[in-house]
C-alpha positions, 0 to 999 in steps of 0.5 A: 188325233182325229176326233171326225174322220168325216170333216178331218177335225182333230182333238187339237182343233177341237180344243183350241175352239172350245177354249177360244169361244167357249161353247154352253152346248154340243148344239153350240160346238156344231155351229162353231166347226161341222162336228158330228154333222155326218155319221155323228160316231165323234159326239161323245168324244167332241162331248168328253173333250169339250167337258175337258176344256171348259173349266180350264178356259179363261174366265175373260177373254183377251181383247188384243 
């Protein structure tokens, strides 16, 4: 599903970046992937996703 109409950015996309770096912020998050850059109607639920994910990402991040 589409999180941003705007920049094409899907919930999937959305996911696998806040997994893999792990954003402290939705300022953060923005300067990962332009999310809410335009019209900015995909905020909350870029916020809601990013809540989702960041207790279930690793505590360490994986080297190779």
């Amino acid at each position: 599903m589409y999180v941003c109409l705007c920049n094409a950015i899907s919930d999937k996309t959305l996911r696998e970046v806040v997994r893999r770096y792990q954003p402290k912020s939705i300022q953060q998050l923005r300067q990962l992937i332009p999310v809410g850059k335009q019209c900015g109607k995909c905020l909350r639920q870029a916020r809601d996703i990013m809540n989702e994910e960041l207790p279930n990402a690793p505590l360490y991040k994986e080297i190779a």
